[in-house]
N, C-alpha and C positions, 0 to 999 in steps of 0.2 A: 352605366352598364346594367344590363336587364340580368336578374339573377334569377334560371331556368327553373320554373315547377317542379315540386314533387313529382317524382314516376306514381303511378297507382297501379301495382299489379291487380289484371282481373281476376275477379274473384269465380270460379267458373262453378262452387257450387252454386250462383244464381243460378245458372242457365239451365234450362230440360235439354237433355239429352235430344237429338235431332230425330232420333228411333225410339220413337215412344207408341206403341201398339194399341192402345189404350184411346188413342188419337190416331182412327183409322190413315187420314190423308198423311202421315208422316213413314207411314211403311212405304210409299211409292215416291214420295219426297227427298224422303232422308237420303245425305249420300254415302257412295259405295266406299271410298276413298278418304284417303286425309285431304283437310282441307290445304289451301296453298292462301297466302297473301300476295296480292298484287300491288305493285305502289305505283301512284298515278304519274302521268306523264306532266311534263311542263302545260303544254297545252290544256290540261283535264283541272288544273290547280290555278291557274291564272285565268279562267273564263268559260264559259261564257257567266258573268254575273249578273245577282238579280238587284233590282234597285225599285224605287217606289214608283217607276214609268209603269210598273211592268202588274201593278197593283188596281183596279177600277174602284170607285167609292162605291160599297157596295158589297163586295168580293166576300168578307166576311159576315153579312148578314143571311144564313139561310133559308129564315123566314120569308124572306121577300126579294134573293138574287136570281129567283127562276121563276115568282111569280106575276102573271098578267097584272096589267094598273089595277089599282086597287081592290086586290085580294093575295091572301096570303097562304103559308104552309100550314096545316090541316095538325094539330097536336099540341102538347103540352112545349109550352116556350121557356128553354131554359137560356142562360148565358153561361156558358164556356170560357174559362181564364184564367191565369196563370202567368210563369213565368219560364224563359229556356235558361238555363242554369250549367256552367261549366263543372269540373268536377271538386272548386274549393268554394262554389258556390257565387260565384261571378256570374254576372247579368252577360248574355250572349245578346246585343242588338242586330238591330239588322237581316236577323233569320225568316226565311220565306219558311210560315209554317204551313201547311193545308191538311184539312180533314175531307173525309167521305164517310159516310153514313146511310144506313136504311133510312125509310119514312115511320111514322109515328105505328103502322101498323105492321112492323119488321120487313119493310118490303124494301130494293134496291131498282133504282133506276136504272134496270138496265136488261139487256135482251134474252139473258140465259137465267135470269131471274123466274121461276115459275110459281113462287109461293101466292096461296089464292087470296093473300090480304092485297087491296086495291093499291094501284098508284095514286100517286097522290098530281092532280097537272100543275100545283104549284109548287110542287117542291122538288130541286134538281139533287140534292144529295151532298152538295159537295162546295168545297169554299175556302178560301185561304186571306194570309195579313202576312205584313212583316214586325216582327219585333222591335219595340221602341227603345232611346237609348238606356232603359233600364230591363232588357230583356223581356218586357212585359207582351202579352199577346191577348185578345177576348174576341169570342165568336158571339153571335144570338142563333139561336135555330131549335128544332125541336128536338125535346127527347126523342131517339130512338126505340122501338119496339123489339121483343125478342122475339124470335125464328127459328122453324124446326130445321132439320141438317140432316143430310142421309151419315152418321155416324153409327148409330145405334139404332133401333126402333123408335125411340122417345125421346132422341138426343134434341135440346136446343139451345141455342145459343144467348149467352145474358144478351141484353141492352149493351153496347159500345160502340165508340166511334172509332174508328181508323186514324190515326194522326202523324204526318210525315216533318220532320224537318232538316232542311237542306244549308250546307256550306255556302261558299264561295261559286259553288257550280253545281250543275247537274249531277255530277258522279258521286258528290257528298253527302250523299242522304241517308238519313237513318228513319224506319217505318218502325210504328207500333201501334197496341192499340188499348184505349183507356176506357174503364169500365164504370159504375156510378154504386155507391157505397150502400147497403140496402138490401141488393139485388136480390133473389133465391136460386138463382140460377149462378151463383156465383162458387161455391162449394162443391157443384157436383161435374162443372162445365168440362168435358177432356180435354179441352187446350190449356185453361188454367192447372188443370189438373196435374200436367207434364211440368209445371217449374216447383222444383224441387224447396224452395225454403220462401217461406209466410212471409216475409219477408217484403218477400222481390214482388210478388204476389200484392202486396200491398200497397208498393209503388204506382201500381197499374189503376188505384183505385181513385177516380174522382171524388171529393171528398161537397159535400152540401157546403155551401159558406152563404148565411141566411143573411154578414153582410154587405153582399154583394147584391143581394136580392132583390128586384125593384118590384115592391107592392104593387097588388091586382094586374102584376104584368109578368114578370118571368124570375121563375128560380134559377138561382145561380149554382154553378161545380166549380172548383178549384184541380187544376191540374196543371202541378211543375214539371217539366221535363229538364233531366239531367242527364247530360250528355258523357261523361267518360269518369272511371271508377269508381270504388267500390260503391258508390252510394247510384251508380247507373240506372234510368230508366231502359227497361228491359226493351230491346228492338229486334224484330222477327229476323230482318233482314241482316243483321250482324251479330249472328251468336259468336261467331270465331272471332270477334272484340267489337270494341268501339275505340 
């Protein structure tokens, strides 16, 4: 007989508040209402799932998944890895992770993008793996560059990557995004600014691990994501729990 988990009540002093002023784009965001919980349908919980068909060799290198034969993405080459972690600290296999990211000079591949740092034609931005049976997951790709923001007059954004990981299906996903330890823009950022305890804050931060790091080729970050209480990696998309 399987004997059921601790409950983890959330701790909801991590979370910022959803109306934080401070962080312009949350005043038109934020909502009017109490939030409501919906619980997924049979259909939404049994499928559709992901599995290694659905993966190309390749998919997580962002150096070289968008770029022509023999050239590559244009910046400093880190590796990206970790672990997905439940909330007593159990290895999560099998999770479709994916990132997205600027290019090396804070710019995004993509159409409503107008900042005047260049694209880059070898680099798509974006890339995913699934977790091995030790929960483990690693990217290659470039550091990210930081970018101005219409927040403020001088408002910009640290260096980070965006990073999703999903359930069983599509409707199980939890978004966040990981920052790299160092930063200067990390103190003053208003997004970071809105979670309320050092903390949670500090969850968020990719940490240098030099031994992961493969001499005169690329620096490594370390970043675990933990998926459900008190010890949660913070995710945009579910302040009302995980």
């Amino acid at each position: 007989m399987t004997t059921p988990g601790e409950f983890y009540q959330r701790d909801r002093t991590l979370h910022p508040p959803a109306h934080t002023p401070g962080y312009k784009t949350s005043v038109a965001r934020s909502p009017r209402y109490s939030m409501i919980s919906l619980q997924n349908s049979v259909g939404e919980i049994t499928g559709p799932v992901f599995g290694h068909n659905d993966i190309d060799a390749g998919d997580n290198d962002l150096i070289f998944n968008y770029a022509k034969p023999g050239e590559s993405a244009i910046g400093e080459r880190i590796i990206l890895h970790g672990r997905v972690l439940d909330e007593n600290g159990r290895p999560v296999p099998n999770t479709l992770v994916e990132i997205w990211q600027a290019n090396a000079g804070g710019r995004y591949r993509h159409k409503k993008d107008t900042y005047l740092a260049p694209i880059d034609p070898n680099f798509g931005g974006c890339g995913r793996t699934l977790t091995d049976e030790n929960g483990y997951y690693f990217f290659r790709t470039i550091k990210p560059g930081a970018y101005p923001w219409r927040n403020y007059v001088n408002s910009w954004r640290p260096a980070h990557i965006h990073l999703s990981v999903f359930g069983s299906g599509f409707v199980q996903r939890l978004i966040t995004q990981l920052y790299f330890e160092g930063d200067p823009f990390l103190p003053i950022c208003p997004i970071i600014q809105t979670i309320p305890d050092p903390e949670a804050v500090d969850q968020l931060i990719a940490r240098l691990d030099l031994n992961a790091t493969i001499p005169l080729d690329s620096v490594a970050y370390k970043f675990d994501v933990v998926l459900r209480g008190r010890r949660s990696t913070l995710f945009e998309n579910r302040l009302e729990g995980n």
